[in-house]
Every structure is written in structure tokens, then in C-alpha cells.
mmCIF file as gemmi writes it, N, C-alpha and C atoms, coordinates in Angstrom:
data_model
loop_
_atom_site.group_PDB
_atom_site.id
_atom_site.type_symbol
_atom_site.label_atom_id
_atom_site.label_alt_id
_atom_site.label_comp_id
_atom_site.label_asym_id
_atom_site.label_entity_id
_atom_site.label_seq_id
_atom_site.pdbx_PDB_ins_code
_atom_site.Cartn_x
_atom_site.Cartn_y
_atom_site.Cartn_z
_atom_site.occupancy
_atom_site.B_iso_or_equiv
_atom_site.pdbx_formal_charge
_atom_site.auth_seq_id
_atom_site.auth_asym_id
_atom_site.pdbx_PDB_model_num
ATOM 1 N N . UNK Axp A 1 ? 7.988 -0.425 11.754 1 0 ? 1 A 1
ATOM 2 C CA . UNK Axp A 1 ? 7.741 -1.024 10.459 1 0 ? 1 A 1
ATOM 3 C C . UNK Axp A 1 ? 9.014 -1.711 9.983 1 0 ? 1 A 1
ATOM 4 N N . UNK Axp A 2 ? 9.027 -3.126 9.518 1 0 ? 2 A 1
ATOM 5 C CA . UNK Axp A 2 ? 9.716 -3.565 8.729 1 0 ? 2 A 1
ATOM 6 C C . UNK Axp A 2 ? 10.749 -3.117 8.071 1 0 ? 2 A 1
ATOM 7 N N . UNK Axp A 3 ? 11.851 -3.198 7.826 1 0 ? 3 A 1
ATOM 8 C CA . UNK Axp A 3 ? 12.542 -2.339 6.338 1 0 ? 3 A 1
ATOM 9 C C . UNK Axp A 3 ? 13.478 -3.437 6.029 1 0 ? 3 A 1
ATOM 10 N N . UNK Axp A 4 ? 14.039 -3.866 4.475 1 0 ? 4 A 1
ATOM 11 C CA . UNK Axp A 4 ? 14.679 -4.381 4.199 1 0 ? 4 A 1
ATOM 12 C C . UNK Axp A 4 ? 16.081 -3.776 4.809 1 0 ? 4 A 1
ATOM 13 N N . UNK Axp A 5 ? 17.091 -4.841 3.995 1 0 ? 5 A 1
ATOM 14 C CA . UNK Axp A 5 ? 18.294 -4.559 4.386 1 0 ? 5 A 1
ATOM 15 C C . UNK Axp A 5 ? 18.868 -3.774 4.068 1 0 ? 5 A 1
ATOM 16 N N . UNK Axp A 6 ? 19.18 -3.163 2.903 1 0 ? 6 A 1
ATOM 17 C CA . UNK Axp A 6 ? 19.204 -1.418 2.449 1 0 ? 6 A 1
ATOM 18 C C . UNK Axp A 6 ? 18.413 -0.314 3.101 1 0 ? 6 A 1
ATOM 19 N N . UNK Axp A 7 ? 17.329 -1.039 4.177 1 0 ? 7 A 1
ATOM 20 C CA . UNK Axp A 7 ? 16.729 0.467 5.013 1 0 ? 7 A 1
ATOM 21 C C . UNK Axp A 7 ? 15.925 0.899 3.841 1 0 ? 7 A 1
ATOM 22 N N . UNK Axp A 8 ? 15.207 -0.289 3.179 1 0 ? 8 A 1
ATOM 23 C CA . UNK Axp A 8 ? 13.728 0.599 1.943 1 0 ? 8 A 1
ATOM 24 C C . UNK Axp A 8 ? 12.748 -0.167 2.348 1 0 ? 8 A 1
ATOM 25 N N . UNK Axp A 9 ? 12.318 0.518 2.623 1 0 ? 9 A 1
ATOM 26 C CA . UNK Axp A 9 ? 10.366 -0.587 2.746 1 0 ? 9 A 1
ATOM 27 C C . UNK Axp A 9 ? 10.416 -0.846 1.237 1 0 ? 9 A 1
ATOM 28 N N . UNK Axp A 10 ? 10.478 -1.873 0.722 1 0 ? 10 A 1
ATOM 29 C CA . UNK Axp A 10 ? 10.121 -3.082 -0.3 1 0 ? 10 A 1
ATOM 30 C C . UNK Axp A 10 ? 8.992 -3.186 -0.346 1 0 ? 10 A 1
ATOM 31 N N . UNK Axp A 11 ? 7.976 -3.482 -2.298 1 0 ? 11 A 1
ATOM 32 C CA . UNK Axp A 11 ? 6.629 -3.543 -2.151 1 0 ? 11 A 1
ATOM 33 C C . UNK Axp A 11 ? 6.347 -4.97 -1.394 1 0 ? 11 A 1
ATOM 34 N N . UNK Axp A 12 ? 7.197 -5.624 -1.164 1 0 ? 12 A 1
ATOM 35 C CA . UNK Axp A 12 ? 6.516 -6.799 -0.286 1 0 ? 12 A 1
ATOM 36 C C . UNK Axp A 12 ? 6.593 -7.138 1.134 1 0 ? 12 A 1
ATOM 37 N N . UNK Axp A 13 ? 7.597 -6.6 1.553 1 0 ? 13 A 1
ATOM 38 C CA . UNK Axp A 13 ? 7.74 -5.405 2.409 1 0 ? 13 A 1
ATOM 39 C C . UNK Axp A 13 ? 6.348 -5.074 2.938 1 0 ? 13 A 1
ATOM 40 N N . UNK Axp A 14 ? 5.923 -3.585 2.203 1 0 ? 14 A 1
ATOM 41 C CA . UNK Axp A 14 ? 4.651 -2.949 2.784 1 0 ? 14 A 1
ATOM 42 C C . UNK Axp A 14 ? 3.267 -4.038 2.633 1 0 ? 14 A 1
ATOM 43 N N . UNK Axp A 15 ? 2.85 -4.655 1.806 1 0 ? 15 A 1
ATOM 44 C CA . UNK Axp A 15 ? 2.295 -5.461 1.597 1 0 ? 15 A 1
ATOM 45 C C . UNK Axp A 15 ? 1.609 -6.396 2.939 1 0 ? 15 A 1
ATOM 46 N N . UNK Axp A 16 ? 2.677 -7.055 3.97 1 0 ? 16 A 1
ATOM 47 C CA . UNK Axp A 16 ? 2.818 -7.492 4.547 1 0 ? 16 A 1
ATOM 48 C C . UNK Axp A 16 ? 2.491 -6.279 5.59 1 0 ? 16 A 1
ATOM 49 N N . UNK Axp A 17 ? 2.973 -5.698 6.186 1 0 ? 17 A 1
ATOM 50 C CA . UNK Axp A 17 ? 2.748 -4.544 7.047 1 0 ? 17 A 1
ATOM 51 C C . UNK Axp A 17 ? 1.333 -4.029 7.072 1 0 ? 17 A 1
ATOM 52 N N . UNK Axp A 18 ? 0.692 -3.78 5.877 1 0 ? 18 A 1
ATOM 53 C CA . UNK Axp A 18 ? -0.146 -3.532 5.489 1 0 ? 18 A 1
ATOM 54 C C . UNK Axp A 18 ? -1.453 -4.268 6.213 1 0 ? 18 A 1
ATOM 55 N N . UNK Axp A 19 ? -0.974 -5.366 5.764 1 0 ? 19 A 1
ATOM 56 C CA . UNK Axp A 19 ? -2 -6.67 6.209 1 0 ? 19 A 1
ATOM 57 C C . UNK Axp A 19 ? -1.823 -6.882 7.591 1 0 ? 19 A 1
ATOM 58 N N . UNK Axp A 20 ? -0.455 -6.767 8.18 1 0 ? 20 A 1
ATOM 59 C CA . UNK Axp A 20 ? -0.301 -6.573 9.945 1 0 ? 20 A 1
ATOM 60 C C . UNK Axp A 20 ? -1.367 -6.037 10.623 1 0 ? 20 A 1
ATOM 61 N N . UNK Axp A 21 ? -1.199 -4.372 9.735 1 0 ? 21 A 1
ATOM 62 C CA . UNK Axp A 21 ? -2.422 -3.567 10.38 1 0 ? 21 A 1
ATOM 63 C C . UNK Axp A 21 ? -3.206 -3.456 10.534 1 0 ? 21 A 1
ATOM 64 N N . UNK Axp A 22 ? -3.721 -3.817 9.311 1 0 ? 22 A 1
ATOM 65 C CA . UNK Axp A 22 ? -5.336 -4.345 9.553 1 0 ? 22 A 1
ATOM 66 C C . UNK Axp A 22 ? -6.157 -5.308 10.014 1 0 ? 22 A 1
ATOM 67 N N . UNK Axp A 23 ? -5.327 -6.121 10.269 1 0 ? 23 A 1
ATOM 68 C CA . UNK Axp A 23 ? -5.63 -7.423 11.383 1 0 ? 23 A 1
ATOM 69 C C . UNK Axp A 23 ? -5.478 -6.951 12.415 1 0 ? 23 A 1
ATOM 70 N N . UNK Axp A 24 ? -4.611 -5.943 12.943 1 0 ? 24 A 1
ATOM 71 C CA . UNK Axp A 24 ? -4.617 -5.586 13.968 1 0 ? 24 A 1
ATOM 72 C C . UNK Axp A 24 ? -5.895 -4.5 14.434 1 0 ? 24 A 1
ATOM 73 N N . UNK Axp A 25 ? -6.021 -3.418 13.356 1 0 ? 25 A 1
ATOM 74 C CA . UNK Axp A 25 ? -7.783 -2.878 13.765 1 0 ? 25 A 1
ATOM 75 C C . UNK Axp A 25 ? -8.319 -3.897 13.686 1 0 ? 25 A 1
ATOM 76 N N . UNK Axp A 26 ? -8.915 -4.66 12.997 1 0 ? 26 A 1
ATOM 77 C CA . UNK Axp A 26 ? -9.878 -5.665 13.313 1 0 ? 26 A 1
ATOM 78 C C . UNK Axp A 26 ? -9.716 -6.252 14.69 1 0 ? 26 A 1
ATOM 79 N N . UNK Axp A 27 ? -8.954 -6.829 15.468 1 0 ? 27 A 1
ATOM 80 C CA . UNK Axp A 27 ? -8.965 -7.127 16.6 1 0 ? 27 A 1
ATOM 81 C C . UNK Axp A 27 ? -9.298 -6.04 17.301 1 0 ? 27 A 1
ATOM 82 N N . UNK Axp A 28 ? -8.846 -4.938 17.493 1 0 ? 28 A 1
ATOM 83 C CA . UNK Axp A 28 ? -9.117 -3.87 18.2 1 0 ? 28 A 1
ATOM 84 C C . UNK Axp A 28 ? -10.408 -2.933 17.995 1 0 ? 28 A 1
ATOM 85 N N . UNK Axp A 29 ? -11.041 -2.931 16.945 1 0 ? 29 A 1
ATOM 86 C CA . UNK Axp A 29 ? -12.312 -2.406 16.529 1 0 ? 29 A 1
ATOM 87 C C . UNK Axp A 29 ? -13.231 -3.587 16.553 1 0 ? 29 A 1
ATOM 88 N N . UNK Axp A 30 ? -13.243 -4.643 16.637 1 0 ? 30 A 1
ATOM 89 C CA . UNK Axp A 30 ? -14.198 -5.664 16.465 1 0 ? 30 A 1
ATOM 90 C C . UNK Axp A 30 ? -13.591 -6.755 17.736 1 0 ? 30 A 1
ATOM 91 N N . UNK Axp A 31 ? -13.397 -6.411 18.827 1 0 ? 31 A 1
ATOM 92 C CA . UNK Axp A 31 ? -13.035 -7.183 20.179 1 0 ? 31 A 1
ATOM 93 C C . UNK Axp A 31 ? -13.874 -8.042 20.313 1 0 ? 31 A 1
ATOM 94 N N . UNK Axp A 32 ? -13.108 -9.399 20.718 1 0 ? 32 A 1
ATOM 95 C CA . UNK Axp A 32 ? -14.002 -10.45 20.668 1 0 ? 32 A 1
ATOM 96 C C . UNK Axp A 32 ? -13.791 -11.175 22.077 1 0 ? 32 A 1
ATOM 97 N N . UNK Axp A 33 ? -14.608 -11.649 23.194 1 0 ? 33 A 1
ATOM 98 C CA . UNK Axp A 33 ? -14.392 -11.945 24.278 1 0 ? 33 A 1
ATOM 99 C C . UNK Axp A 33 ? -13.413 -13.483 24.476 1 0 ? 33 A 1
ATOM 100 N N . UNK Axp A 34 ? -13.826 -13.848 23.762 1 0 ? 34 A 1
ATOM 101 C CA . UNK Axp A 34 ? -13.133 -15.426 23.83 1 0 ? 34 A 1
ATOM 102 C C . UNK Axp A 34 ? -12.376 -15.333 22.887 1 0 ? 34 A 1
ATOM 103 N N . UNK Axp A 35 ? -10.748 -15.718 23.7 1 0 ? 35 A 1
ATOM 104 C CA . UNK Axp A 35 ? -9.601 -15.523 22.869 1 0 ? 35 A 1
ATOM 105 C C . UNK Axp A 35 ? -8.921 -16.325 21.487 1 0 ? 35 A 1
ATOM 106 N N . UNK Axp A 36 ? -10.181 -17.555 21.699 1 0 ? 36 A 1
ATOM 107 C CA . UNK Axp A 36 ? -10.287 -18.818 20.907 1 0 ? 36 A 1
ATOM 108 C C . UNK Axp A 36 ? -10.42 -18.538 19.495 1 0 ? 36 A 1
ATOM 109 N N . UNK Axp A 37 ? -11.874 -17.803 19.765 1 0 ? 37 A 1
ATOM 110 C CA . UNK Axp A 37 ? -12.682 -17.405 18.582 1 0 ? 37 A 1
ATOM 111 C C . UNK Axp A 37 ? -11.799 -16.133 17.959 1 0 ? 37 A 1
ATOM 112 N N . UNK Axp A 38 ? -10.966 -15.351 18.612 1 0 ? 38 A 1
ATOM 113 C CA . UNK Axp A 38 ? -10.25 -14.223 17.925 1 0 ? 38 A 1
ATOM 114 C C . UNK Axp A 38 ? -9.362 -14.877 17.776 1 0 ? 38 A 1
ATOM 115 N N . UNK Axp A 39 ? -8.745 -15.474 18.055 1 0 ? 39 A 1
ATOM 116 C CA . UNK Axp A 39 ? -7.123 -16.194 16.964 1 0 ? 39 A 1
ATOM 117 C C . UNK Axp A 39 ? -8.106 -16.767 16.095 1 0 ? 39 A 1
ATOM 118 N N . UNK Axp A 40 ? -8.676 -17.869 15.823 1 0 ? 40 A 1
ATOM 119 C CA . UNK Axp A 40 ? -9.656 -18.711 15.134 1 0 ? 40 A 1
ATOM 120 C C . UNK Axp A 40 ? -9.866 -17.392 13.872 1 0 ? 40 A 1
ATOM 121 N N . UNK Axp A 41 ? -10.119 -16.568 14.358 1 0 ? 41 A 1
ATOM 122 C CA . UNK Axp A 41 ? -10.501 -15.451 13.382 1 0 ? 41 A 1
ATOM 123 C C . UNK Axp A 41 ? -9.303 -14.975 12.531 1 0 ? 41 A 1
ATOM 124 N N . UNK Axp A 42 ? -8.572 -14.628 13.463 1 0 ? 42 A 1
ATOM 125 C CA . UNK Axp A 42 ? -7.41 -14.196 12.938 1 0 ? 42 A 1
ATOM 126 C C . UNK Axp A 42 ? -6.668 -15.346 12.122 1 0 ? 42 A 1
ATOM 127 N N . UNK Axp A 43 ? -6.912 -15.94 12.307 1 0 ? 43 A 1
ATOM 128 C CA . UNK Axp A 43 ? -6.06 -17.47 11.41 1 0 ? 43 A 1
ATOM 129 C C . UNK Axp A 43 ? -6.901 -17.484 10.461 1 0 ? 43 A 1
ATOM 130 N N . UNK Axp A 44 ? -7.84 -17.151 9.954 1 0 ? 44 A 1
ATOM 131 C CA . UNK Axp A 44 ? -8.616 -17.668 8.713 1 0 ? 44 A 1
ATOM 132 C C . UNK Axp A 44 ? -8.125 -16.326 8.243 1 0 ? 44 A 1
ATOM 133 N N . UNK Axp A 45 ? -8.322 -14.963 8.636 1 0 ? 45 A 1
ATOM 134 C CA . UNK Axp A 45 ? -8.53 -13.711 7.893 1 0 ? 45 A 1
ATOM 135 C C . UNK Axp A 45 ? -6.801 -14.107 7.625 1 0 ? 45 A 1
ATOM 136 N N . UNK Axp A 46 ? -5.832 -14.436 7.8 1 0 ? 46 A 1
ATOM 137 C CA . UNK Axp A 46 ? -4.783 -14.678 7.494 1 0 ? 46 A 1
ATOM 138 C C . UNK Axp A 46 ? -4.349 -15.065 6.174 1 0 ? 46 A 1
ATOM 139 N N . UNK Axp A 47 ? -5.315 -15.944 5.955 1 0 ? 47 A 1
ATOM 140 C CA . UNK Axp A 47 ? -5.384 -16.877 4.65 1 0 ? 47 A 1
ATOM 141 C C . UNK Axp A 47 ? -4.782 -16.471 3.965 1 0 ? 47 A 1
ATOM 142 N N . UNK Axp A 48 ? -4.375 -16.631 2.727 1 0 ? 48 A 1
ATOM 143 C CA . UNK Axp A 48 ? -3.825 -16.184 1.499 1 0 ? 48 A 1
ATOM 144 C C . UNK Axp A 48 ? -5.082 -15.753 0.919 1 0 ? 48 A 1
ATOM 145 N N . UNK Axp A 49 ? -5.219 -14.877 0.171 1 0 ? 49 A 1
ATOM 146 C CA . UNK Axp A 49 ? -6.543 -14.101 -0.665 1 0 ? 49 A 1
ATOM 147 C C . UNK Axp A 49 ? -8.087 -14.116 -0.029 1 0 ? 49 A 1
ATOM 148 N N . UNK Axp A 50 ? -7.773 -13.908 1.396 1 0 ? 50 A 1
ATOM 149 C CA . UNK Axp A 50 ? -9.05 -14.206 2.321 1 0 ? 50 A 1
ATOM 150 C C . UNK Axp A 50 ? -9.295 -12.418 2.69 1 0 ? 50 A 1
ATOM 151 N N . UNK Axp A 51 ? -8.428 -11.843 3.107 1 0 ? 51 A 1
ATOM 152 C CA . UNK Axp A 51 ? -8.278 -10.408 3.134 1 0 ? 51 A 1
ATOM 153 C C . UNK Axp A 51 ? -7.674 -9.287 2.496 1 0 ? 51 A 1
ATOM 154 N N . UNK Axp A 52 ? -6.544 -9.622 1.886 1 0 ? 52 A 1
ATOM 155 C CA . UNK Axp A 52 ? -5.507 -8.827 0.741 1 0 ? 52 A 1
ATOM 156 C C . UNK Axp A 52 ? -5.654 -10.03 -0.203 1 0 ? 52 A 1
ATOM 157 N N . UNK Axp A 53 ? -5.079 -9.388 -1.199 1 0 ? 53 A 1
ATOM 158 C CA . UNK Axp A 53 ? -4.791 -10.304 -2.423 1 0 ? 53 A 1
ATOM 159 C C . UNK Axp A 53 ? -3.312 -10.549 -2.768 1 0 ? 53 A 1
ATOM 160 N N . UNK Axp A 54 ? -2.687 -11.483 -3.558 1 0 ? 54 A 1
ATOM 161 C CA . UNK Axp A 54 ? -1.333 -11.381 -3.217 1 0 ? 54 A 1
ATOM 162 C C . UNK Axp A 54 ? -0.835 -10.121 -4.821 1 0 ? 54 A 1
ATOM 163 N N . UNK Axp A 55 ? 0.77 -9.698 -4.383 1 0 ? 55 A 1
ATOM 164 C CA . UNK Axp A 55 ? 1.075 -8.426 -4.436 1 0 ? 55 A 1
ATOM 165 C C . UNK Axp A 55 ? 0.788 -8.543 -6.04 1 0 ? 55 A 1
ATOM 166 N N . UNK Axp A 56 ? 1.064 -7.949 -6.884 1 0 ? 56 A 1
ATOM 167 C CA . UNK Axp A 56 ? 1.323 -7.592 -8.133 1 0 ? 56 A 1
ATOM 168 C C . UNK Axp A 56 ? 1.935 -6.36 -8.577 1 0 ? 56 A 1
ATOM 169 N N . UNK Axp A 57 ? 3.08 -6.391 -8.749 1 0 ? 57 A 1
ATOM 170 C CA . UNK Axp A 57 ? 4.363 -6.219 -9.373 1 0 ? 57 A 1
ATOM 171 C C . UNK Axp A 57 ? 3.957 -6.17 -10.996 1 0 ? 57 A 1
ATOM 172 N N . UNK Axp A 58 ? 4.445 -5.084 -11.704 1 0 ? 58 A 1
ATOM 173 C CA . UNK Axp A 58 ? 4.515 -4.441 -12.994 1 0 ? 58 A 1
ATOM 174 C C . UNK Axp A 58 ? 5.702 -3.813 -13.402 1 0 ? 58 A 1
ATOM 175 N N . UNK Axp A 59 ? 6.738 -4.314 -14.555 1 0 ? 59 A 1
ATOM 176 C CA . UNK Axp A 59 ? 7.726 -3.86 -14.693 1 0 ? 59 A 1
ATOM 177 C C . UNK Axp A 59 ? 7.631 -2.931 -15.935 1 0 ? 59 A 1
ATOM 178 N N . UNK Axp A 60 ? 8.019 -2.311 -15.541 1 0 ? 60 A 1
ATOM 179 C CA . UNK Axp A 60 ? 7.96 -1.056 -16.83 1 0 ? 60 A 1
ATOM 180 C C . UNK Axp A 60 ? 9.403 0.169 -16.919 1 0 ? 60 A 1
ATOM 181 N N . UNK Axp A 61 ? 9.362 0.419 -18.013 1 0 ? 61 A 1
ATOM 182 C CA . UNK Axp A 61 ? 10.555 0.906 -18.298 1 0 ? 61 A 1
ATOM 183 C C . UNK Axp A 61 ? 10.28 2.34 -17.527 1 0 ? 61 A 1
ATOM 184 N N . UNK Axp A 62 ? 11.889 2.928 -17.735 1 0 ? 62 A 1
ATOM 185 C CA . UNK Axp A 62 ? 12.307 3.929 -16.463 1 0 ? 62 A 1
ATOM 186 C C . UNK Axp A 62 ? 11.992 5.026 -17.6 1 0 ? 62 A 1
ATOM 187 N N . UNK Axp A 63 ? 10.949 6.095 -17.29 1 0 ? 63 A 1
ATOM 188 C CA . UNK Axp A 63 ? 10.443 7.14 -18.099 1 0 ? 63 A 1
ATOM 189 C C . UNK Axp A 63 ? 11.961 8.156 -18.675 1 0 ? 63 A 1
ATOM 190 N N . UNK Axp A 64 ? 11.926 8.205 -19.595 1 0 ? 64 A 1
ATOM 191 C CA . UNK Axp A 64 ? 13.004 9.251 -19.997 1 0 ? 64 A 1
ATOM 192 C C . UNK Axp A 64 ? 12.926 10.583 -19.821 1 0 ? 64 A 1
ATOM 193 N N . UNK Axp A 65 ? 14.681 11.093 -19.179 1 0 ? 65 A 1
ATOM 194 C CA . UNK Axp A 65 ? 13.763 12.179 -18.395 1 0 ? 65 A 1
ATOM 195 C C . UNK Axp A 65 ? 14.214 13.243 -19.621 1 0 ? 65 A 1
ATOM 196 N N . UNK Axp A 66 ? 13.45 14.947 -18.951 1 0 ? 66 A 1
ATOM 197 C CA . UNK Axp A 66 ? 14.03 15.876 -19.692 1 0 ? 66 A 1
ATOM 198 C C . UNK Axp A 66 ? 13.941 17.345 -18.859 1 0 ? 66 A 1
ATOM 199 N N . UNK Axp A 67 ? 13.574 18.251 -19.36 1 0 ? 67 A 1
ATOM 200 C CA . UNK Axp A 67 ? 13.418 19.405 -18.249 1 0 ? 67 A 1
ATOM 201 C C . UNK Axp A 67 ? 12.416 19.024 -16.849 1 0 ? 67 A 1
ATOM 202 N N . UNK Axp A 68 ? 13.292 19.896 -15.948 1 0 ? 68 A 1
ATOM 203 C CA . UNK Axp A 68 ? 12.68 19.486 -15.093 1 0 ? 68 A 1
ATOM 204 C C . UNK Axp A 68 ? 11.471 20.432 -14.712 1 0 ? 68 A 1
ATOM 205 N N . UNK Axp A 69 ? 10.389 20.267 -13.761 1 0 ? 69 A 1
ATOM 206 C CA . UNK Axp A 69 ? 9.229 20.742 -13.473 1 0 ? 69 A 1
ATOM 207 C C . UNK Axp A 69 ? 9.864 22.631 -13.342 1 0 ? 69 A 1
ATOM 208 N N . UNK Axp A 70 ? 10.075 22.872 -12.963 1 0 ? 70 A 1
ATOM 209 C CA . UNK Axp A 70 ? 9.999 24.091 -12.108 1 0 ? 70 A 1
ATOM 210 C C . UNK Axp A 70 ? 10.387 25.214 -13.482 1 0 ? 70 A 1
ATOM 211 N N . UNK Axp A 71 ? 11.535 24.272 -14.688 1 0 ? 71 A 1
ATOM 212 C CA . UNK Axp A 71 ? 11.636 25.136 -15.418 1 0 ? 71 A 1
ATOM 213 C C . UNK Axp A 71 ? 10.798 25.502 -16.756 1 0 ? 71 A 1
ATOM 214 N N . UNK Axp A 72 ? 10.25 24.727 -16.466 1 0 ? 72 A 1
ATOM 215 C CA . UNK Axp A 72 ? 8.337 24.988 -17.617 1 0 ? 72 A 1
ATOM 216 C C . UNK Axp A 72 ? 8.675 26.169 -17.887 1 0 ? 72 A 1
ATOM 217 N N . UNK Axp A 73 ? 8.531 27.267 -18.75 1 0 ? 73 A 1
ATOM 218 C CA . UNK Axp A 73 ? 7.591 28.142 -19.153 1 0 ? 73 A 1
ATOM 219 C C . UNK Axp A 73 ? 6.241 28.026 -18.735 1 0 ? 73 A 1
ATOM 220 N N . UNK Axp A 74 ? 5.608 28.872 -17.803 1 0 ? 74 A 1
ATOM 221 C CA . UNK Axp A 74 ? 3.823 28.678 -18.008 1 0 ? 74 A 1
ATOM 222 C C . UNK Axp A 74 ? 3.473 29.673 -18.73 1 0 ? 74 A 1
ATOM 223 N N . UNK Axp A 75 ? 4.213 30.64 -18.998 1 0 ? 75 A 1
ATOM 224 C CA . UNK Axp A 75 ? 3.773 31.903 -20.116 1 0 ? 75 A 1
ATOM 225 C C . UNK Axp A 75 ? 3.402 30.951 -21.585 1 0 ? 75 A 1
ATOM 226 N N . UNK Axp A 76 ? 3.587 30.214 -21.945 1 0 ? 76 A 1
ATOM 227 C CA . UNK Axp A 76 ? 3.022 29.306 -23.103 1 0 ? 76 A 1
ATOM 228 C C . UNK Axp A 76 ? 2.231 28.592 -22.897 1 0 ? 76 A 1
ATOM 229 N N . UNK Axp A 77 ? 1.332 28.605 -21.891 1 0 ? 77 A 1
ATOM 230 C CA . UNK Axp A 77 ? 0.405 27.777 -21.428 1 0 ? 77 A 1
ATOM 231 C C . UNK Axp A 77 ? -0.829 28.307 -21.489 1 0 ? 77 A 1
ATOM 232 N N . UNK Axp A 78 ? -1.632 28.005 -21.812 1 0 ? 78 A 1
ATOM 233 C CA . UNK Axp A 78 ? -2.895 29.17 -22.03 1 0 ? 78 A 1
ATOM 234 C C . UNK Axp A 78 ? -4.353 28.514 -21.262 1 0 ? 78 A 1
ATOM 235 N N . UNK Axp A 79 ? -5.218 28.612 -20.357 1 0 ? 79 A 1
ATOM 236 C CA . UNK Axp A 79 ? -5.96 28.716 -19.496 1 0 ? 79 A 1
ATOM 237 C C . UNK Axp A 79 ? -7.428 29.052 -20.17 1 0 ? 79 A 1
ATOM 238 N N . UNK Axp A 80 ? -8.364 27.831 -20.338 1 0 ? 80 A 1
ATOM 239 C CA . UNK Axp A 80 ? -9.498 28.456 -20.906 1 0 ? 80 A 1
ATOM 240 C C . UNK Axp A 80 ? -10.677 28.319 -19.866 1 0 ? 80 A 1
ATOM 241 N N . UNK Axp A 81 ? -11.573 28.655 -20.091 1 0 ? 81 A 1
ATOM 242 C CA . UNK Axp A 81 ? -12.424 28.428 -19.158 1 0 ? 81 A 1
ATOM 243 C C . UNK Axp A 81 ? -13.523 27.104 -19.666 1 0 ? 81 A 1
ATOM 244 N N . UNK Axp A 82 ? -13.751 26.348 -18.784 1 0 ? 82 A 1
ATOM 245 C CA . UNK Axp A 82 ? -14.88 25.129 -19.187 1 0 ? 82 A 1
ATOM 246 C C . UNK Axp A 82 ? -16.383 25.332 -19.689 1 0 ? 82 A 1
ATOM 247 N N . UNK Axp A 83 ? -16.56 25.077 -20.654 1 0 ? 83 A 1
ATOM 248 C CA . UNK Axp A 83 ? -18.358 25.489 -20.968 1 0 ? 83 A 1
ATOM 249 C C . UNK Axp A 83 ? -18.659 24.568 -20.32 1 0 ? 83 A 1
């Protein structure tokens, strides 16, 4: 797999990889005898928004942190049962 230059798979990055793979089952789960018609295939499913859609990216602020998980109290937590 891919990795940027810091060594992180990047969401565009996986994106791409993503779409590798599954072009690649499709060739391999859906074998096609004439090698014409499977590139031919593979060049359209290529397309831009023919098989994935392109990425979308959401920036949002970095959650503020505070205690961490483990030091919860669950003795203040109270457990009911569902009617």
C-alpha cells in the first residue's frame, strides 16, 4: 500500500488504494476472456464518479480533551433496564 512521505496513509492516499482494489476484484471476480473488453472496462470503471466518488474532506475542530477513559468512575453510573 501506498504511504505518503511521513510513512501515513493520507485520506487521499487510501481513497485511491481503495479504488485500486476494487478494480482489481472486479477483474478477478468478474474475468473477462478478451483482454480488450477488460481494459475497455477497466478504463471506463476508472472514470471519475463512475465507481467511487471523489474524496470529501471535513474540517473540524480538535475535540477538547479531559479525563481520560479508563479513569471514569462507573460507580456513578447507573444501569436501567429497557421497557
Amino acid at each position: 500500500m501506498a504511504e505518503s512521505i511521513t510513512g501515513e496513509l493520507s485520506p487521499l492516499l487510501l481513497h485511491s488504494e481503495l479504488a485500486k482494489a476494487y478494480l482489481d476484484w472486479l477483474d478477478t471476480s468478474f474475468a473477462l476472456n478478451n483482454p480488450g473488453v477488460s481494459s475497455e472496462r477497466r478504463k471506463l470503471l476508472s472514470e471519475r464518479g463512475k465507481l467511487v466518488t471523489d474524496v470529501y474532506l471535513e474540517a473540524i475542530r480538535k475535540y477538547q480533551t479531559g479525563e481520560s477513559f479508563a479513569s471514569v468512575s462507573w460507580g456513578s453510573i447507573r444501569f436501567t433496564a429497557a421497557c
